[in-house]
C-alpha positions in Angstrom: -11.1 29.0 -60.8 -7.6 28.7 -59.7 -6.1 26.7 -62.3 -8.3 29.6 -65.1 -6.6 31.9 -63.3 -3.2 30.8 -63.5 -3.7 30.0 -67.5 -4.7 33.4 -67.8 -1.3 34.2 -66.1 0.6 31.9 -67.6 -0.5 34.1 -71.0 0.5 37.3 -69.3 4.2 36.1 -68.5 5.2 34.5 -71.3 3.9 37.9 -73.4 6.1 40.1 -71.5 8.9 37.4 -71.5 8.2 38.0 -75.4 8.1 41.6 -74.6 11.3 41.9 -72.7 13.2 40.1 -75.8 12.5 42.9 -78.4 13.6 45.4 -75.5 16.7 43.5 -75.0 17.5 43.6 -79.3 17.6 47.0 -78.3 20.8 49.1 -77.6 20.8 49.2 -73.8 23.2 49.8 -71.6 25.1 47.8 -68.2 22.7 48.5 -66.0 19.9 48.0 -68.1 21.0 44.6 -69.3 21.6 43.2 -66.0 17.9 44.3 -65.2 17.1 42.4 -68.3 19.0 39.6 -67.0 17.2 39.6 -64.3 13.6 39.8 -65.2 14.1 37.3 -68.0 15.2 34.6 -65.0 12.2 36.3 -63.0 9.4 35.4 -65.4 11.4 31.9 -66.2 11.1 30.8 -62.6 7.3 32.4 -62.0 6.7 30.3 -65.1 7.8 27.0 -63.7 5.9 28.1 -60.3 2.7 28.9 -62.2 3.2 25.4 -63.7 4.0 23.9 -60.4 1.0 25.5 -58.6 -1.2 24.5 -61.4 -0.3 20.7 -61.6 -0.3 20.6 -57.6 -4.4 22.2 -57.2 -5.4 19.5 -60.6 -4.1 16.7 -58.5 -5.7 17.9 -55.6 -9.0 19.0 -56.9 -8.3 15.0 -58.4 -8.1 13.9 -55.2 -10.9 15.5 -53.9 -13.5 14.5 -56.4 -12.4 10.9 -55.7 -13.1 11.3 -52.6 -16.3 13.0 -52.3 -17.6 10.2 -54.7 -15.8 7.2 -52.5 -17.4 8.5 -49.3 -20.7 10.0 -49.9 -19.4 14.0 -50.3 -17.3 14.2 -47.8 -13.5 14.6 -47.6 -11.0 13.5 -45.4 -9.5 16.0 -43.4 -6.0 16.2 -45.0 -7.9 17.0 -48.1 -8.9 20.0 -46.4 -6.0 21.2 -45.1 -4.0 20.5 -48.4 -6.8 22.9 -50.1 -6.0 25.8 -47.4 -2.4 25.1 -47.7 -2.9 25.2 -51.8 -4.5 28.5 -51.3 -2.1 29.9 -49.2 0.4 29.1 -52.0 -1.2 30.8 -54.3 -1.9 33.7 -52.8 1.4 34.2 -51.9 2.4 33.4 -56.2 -0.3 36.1 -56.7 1.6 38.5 -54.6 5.0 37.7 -56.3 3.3 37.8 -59.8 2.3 41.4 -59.2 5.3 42.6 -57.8 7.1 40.7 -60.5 4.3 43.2 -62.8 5.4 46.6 -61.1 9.1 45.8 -61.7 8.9 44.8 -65.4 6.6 48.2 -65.9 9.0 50.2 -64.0 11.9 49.1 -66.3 9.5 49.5 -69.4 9.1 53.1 -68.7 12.7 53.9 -67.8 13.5 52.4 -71.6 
């Protein structure tokens, strides 16, 4: 569900990445440029984290099948805390994705 998620996300950003471009073909001035600037390197890096995150919960969830079929279904216990480490990272991208989402509306409707 994670890795779905973070597809679906991966879509999102990269639209307004898209999005931002045509804005920035526009006249626009200092200010508005440097916020350009910085949400284009904003969704460049969330992109790479997505991608990151995404590799990171496939090896694990990897990992984990091996397991469960090596010993029976069960995991060891670093397996676990890897998966509640995992989530903890992505809740935390979630939570930058959606500010990351506020800002880049915010400077849509001030263009």
């Amino acid at each position: 569900t994670w890795r779905e998620n973070l597809r679906y996300l991966r879509e999102e950003f990269t639209q307004d990445e898209n999005k931002l471009r045509q804005v920035a073909a526009q006249p626009l001035s200092k200010e508005q440029l440097r916020d350009v600037e910085h949400l284009h390197n904003q969704f460049h890096i969330q992109l790479i984290n997505i991608h990151d995150l995404k590799q990171a919960i496939k090896n694990h969830d990897r990992k984990m099948n091996f397991e469960k079929n090596l010993f029976n279904g069960s995991v060891n216990e670093d397996s676990y805390t890897n998966h509640e480490n995992l989530s903890g990272e992505y809740q935390a991208l979630e939570q930058t994705l959606q500010d990351l989402r506020r800002e880049f509306n915010d400077f849509l409707s001030r263009t």
